[in-house]
C-alpha positions in Angstrom: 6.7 24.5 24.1 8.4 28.0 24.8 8.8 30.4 22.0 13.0 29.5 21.7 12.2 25.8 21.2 9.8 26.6 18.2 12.4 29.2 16.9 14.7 26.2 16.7 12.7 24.2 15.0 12.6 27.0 11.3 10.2 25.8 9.2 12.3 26.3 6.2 14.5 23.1 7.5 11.3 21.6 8.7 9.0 21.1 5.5 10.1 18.7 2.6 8.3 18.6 -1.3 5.7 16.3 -1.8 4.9 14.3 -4.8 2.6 16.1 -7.0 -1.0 14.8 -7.3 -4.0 15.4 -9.7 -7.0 17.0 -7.9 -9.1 13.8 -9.3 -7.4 11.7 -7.2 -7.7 13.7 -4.6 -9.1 12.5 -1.3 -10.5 16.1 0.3 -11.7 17.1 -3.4 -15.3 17.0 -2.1 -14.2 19.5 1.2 -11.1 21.4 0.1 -11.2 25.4 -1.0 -11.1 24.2 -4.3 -14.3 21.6 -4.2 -17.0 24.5 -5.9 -14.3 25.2 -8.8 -14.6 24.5 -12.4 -12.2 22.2 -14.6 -11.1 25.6 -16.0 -10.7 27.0 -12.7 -8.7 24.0 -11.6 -6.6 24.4 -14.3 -5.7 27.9 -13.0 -4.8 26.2 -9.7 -2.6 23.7 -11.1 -0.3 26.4 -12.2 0.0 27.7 -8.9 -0.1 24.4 -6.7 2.7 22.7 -4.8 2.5 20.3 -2.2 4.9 20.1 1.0 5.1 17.6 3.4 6.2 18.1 7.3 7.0 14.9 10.0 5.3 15.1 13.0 6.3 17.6 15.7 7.3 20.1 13.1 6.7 23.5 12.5 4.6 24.3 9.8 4.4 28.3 10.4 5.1 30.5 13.0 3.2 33.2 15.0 4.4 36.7 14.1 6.5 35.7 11.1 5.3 35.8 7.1 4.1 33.2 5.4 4.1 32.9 1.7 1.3 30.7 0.7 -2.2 29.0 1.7 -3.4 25.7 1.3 -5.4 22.4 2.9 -4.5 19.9 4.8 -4.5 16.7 2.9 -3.7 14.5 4.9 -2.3 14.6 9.1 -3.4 16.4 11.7 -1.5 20.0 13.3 -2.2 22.3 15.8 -2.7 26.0 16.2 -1.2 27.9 19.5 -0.5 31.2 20.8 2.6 31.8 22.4 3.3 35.0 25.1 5.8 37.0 25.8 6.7 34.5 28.9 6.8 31.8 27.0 3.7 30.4 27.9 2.0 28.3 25.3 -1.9 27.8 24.8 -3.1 24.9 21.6 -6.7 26.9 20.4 -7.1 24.8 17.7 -6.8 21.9 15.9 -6.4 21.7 11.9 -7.7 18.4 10.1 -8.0 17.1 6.7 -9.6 19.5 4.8 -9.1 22.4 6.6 -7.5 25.6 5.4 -4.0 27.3 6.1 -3.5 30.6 6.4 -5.3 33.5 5.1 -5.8 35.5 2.2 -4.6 39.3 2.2 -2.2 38.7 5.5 0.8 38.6 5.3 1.8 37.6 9.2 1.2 34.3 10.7 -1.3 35.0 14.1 -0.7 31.4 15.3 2.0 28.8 15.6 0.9 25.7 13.4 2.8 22.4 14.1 2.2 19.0 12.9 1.4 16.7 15.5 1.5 13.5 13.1 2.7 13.7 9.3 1.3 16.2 7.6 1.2 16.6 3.9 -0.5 20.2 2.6 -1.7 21.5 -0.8 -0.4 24.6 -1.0 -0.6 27.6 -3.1 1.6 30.5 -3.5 -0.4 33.2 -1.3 0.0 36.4 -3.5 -1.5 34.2 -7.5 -3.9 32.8 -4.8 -5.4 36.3 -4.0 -4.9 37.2 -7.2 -6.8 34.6 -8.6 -10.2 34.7 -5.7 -10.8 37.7 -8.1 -11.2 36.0 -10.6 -12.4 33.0 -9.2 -16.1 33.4 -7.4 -16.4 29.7 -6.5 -13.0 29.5 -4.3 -13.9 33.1 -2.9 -17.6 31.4 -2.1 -16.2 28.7 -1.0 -13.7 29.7 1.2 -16.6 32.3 2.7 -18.2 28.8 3.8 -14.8 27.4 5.4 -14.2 30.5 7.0 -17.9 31.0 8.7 -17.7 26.9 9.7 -15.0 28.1 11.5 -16.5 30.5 13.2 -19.5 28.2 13.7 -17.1 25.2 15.0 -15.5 27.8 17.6 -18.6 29.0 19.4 -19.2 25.7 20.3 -16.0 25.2 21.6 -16.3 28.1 23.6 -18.8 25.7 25.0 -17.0 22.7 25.3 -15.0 24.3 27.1 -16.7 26.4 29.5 -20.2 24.4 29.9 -19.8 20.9 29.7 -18.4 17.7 32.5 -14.5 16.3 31.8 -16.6 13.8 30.1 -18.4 15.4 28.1 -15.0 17.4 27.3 -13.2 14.7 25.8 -16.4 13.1 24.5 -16.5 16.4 21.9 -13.4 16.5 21.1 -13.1 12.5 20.0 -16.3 13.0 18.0 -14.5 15.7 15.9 -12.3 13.9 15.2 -14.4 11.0 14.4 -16.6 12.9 12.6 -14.2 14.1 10.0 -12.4 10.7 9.8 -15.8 9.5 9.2 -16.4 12.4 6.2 -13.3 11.9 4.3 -14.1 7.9 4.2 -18.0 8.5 3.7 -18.9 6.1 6.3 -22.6 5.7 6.8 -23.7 6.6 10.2 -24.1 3.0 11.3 -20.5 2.2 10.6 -17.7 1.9 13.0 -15.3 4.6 12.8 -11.7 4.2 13.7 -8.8 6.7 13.8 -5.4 7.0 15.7 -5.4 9.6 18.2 -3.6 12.9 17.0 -2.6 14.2 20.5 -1.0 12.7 23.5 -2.7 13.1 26.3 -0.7 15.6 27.6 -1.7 17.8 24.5 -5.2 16.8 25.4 -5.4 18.0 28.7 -4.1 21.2 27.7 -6.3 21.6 24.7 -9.4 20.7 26.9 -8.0 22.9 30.2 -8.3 19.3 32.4 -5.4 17.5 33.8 -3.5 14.8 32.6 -4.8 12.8 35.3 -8.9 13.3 34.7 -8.1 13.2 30.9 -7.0 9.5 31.3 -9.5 8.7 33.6 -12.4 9.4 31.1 -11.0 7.7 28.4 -10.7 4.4 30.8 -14.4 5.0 31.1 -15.3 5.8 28.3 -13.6 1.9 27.0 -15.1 0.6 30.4 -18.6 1.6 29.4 -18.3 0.4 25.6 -18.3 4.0 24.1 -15.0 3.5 22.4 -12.4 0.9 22.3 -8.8 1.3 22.2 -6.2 -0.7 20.4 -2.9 0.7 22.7 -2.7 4.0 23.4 -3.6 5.7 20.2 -5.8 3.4 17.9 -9.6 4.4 18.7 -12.6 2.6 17.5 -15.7 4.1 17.7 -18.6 1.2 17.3 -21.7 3.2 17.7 -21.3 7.0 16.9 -24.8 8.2 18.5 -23.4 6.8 21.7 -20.3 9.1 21.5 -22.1 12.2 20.0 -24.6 11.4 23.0 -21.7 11.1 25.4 -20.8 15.1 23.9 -23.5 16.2 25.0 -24.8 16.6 21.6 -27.9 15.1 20.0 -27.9 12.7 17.5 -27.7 15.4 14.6 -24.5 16.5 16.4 -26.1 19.3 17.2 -25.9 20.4 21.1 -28.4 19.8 22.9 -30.2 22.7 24.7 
């Protein structure tokens, strides 16, 4: 997507307001910036909480302009890109539940963020929210943790990317996403995880640096060889998660293995 075609799509027109909803009820509680905090310290949240929701293919922020609050991503899936002066467009991230918007004490956006299904955030007005990590050592310790998985979860991308087989490739990058899926519903490991893919392919193959070609390719083999099984296009099931993780490359700790 050029840098005109996300200008048109202003993410003032593009978000809507989303029901309010008590952190108890929550289904990220347990991962969100907020998950180390106090009733008290929720309560000092609350006041400063809203939640938006944006349909898939939206912009959610975008790359050079400000952005006035922070948040987690409740539920959806978006993606982070950098856009250059050309026009050319590279996705370096992804965003799941859970996972944390923006950043405290910037005031420009470094990436463009766009829902690639239906994304509903928890959000929080940026400037209380720094603010507030002064007063608040469990959401400043915790979102120390977010921030250095982060780092952690890129590294190993940088792997992904530049170590492993197309296999391997798009072996990683479905176990993410199982993996998370599998978090936020505390599956036991011996469970079967299933999950609607979040990317077409084509978003695939650029987020992996393949073609669109080998990208479809694995996943046929992948379902040929009983690794995952696909309901259509999009619907995965995963029936035995060490055989994915071991597909990654990774051992069964999802750790990679050396």
């Amino acid at each position: 997507m050029s840098l005109m075609q996300i200008k048109s799509n202003n993410t003032s027109a593009a978000f809507q307001k989303a029901p309010q909803m008590n952190c108890s009820d929550c289904q990220i509680r347990h991962r969100a910036v907020c998950s180390r905090c106090s009733d008290d310290e929720l309560v000092s949240l609350e006041k400063i909480k809203y939640y938006r929701t944006f349909h898939a293919g939206q912009t959610i922020a975008l790359m050079g302009e400000s952005m006035d609050f922070v948040g987690s991503v409740v539920t959806g899936i978006a993606t982070l890109s950098q856009t250059m002066e050309d026009g050319r467009t590279q996705m370096v991230g992804l965003l799941l539940p859970s996972d944390f918007v923006g950043r405290p004490g910037r005031d420009g956006v470094v990436y463009n963020v766009q829902a690639t299904t239906d994304v509903t955030l928890c959000c929080f007005y940026r400037k209380p929210f720094e603010d507030l990590m002064v007063q608040t050592p469990h959401l400043v310790q915790r979102l120390l943790q977010i921030t250095l998985d982060e780092l952690d979860a890129a590294r190993e991308w940088m792997l992904v990317l530049g170590r492993k087989t197309a296999r391997e490739k798009l072996a990683s990058l479905l176990a993410i996403i199982a993996r998370r899926y599998a978090t936020l519903r505390k599956l036991s490991p011996d469970q079967a995880i299933e999950f609607d893919l979040p990317l077409t392919r084509e978003a695939m193959s650029d987020y992996l640096g393949l073609t669109l070609e080998t990208v479809s390719r694995q996943i046929n083999a992948l379902k040929k060889d009983g690794v995952i099984e696909l309901d259509g296009k999009r619907h995965v099931r995963v029936p035995d998660m060490r055989s994915l993780i071991a597909e990654a490359g990774d051992d069964a700790d999802g750790g990679f293995v050396a």
